[in-house]
N, C-alpha and C positions, 0 to 999 in steps of 0.2 A: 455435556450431552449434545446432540445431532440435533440440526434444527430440522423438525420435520413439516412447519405449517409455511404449508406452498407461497400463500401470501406475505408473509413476512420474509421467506426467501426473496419472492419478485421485488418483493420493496427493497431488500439487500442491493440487488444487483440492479435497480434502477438506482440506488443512491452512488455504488460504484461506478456508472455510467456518467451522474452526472456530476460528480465531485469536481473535475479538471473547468468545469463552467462557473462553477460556484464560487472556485476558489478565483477566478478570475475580476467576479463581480463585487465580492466581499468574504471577507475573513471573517466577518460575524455566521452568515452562512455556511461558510467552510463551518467550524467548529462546531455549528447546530446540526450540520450533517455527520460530521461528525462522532458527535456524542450520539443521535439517533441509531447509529448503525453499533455503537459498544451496547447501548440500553438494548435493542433489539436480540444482540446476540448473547449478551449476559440474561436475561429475562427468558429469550424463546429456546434458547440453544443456538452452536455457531455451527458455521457453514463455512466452507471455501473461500467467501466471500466478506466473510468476518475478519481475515487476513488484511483486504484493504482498506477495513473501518479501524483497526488498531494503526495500519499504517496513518490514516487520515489523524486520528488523532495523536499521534505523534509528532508529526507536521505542526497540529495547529497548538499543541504544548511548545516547540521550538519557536515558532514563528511568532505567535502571539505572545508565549508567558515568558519567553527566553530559557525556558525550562532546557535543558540539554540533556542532561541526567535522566530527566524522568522522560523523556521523549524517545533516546538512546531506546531506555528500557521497553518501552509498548512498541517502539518498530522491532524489537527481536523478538520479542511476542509475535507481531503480523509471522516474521517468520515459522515460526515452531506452529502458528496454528496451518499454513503450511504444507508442512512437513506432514504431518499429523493427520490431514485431508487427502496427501500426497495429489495437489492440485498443480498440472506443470502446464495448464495452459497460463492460469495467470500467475506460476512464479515470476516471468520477465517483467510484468507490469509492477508488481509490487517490489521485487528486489530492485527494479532500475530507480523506483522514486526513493526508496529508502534508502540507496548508495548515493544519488543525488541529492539531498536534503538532509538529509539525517545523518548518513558515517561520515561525513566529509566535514561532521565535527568531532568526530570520538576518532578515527583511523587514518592511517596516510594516506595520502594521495595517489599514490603508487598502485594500493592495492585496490581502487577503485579504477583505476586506467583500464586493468585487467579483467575487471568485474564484467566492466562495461564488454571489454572483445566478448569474452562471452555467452554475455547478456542477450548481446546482438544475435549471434547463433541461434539462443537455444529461443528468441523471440520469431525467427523465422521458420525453426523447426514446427511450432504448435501453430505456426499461422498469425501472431499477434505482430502484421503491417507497422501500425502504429510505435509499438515500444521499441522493434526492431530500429526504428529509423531514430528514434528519441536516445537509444543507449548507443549508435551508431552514430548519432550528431556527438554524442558525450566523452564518446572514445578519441573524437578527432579533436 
């Protein structure tokens, strides 16, 4: 189902906003954020924005539990929810962390070189400054 309660959106997309500080600060955070954003969107319904809390917590299964496997699997989930939204302002942000972090334990190298030229494109196209330069550092 759509998540249709406004509030639980804004909380979505203030935890997307502040994930990249969190994870800075602590990893315990990371993964309380986390999980906050699968529970929110599992419970209220998902949103656009449920893409980069599947990503998050993929991350914090790789990084914290050394999980690969199950971490693989919820970043291709971020993807297909996605697809699903057909959200292409933040495909760049979510595909650039999950070809950074995530496939560059499951897929080759190569195919992430390329991801990244792309990335960069199509992060300038919707206006996303930030990833454009993050997938444009990545590519070099």
């Amino acid at each position: 189902p759509e998540l249709t309660d406004t509030k639980k959106l804004w909380s979505l997309k203030l935890m997307d906003h502040i994930f990249p500080y969190l994870h800075m600060m602590s990893s315990k955070l990371m993964i309380l954020i986390s999980a906050r954003m699968l529970k929110i969107s599992f419970q209220h319904g998902f949103a656009p924005e449920s893409a980069f809390g599947f990503f998050c917590y993929s991350y914090s299964l790789i990084s914290t539990f050394n999980d690969i496997e199950e971490g693989y699997r919820w970043a291709k989930l971020a993807l297909v929810v996605l697809e699903r939204f057909n959200a292409p302002s933040l495909y760049p942000k979510v595909k650039t962390c999950i070809t950074m972090v995530v496939s560059i334990w499951k897929e080759p190298v190569q195919s992430s070189v390329v991801d990244f030229f792309h990335l960069h494109r199509e992060a300038l196209l919707v206006g996303d400054i930030e990833f454009a330069a993050v997938s444009s550092k990545a590519y070099t």
